[in-house]
VOLOSE-703880 format. One record per residue (C-alpha): residue in three letters; x, y, z. Coordinates in steps of 0.5 Angstrom, whole numbers, plus 2048, in hexadecimal, padded with zeros to 3 digits. Layout:
residues N
AlaXYZ
...
END
This chain:
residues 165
Unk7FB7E0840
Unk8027E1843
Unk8057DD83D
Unk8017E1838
Unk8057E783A
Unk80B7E483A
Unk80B7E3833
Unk8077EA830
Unk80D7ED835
Unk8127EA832
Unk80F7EA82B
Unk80F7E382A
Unk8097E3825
Unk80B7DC822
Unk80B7D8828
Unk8057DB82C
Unk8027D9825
Unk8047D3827
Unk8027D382E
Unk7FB7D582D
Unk7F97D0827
Unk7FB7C982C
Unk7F87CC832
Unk7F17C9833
Unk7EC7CC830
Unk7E97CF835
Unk7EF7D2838
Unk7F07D5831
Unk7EA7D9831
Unk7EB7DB837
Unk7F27DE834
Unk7F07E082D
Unk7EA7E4831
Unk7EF7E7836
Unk7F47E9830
Unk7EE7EC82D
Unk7ED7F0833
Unk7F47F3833
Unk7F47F582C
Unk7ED7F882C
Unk7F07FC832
Unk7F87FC831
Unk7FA80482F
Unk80180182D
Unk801800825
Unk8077FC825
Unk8027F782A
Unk7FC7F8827
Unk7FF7F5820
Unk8037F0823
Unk7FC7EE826
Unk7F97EF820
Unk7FD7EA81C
Unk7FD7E5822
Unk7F57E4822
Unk7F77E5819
Unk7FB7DF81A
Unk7F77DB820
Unk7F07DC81B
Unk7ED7E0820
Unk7E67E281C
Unk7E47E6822
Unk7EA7EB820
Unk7E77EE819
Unk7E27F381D
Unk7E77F5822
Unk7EC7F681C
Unk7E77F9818
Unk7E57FE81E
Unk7EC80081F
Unk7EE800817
Unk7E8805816
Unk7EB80981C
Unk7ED810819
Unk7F381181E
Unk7F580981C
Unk7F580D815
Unk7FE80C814
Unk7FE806818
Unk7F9800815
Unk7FD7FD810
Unk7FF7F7815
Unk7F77F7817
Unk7F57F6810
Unk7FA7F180F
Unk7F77ED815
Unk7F17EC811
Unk7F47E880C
Unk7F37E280F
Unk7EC7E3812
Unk7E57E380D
Unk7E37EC80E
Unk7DF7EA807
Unk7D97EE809
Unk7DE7F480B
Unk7DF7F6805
Unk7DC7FD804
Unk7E07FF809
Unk7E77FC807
Unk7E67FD800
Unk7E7805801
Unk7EE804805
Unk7F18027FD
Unk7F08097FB
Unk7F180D802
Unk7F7808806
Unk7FE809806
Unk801805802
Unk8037FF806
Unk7FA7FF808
Unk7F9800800
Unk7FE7F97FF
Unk7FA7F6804
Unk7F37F8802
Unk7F57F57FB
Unk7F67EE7FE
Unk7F07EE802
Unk7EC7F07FD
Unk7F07EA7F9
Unk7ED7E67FE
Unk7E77E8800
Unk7E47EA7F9
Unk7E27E37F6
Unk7DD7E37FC
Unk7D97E87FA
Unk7D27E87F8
Unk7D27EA7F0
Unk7CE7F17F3
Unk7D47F27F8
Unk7D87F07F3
Unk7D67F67EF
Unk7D67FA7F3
Unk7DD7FA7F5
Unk7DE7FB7ED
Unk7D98017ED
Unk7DD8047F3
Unk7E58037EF
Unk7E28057E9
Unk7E080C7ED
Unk7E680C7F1
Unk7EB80B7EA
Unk7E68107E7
Unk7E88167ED
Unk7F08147EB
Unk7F08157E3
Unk7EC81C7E5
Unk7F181D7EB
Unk7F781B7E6
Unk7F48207E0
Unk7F58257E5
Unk7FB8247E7
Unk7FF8237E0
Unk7FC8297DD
Unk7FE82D7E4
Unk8058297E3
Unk80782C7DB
Unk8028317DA
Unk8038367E1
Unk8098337E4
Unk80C8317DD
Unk80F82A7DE
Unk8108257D8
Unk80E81E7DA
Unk8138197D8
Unk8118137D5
END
């Protein structure tokens, strides 16, 4: 492993990529396992993105439960953007439930990358998860006319600003 952490200390995402795809399978497992231990444990948010995009790049299935773990972390909450993004190259179909809602309560970087797994993952749905993934944004659009309602009278009618058009 001593060149493993010779490239993720240098930052060389790319060619550690590389390195880890020729190796033998069975010493890629053995290194994709070793990567999951780190980002599972790592403290470092810059660490643990960039091991998060590396297991994105090498495919590395096993990543999605640990990356969903560390996403739903309420301390991780400003600092899941990368985390989500790894999910892009990787099938977290089934975690749908739990990804959806980030569109409507993540920082705009989550709320981006939340869009492009859905993108992704939506046309793998059954119809009856289908259907609820349109019930929850149907609910959620609902809450934010109501929310905006609110603010746009509070805006020209207590406040007295004029919106421009």
């Amino acid at each position: 492993m001593e060149n493993i952490n010779v490239f993720l200390e240098n930052h060389r995402i790319d060619e550690l990529v590389t390195y880890v795809q020729h190796l033998p399978k069975s010493e890629q497992k053995e290194t994709t396992d070793y990567l999951l231990s780190k980002l599972k444990t790592s403290s470092d948010g810059n660490s643990r993105n960039m091991l998060a995009i590396i297991l994105s790049d090498l495919k590395c299935q096993d990543a999605v439960e640990i990356l969903m773990e560390l996403i739903s972390k309420p301390e991780l909450e400003n600092n899941r953007g990368s985390l989500v993004y790894a999910l892009e190259n990787l099938e977290c179909a089934k975690y749908y439930k739990e990804l959806l809602p980030l569109l409507f309560k993540g920082n705009f970087e989550v709320r981006m990358q939340i869009y492009s797994v859905m993108q992704n993952i939506f046309p793998q749905l059954c119809e009856q998860e289908q259907k609820w993934c349109i019930d929850y944004v149907e609910r959620q659009l609902e809450e934010y006319e109501c929310i905006l309602s609110q603010a746009y009278d509070l805006y020209e009618n207590v406040i007295g600003g004029e919106l421009s058009e």
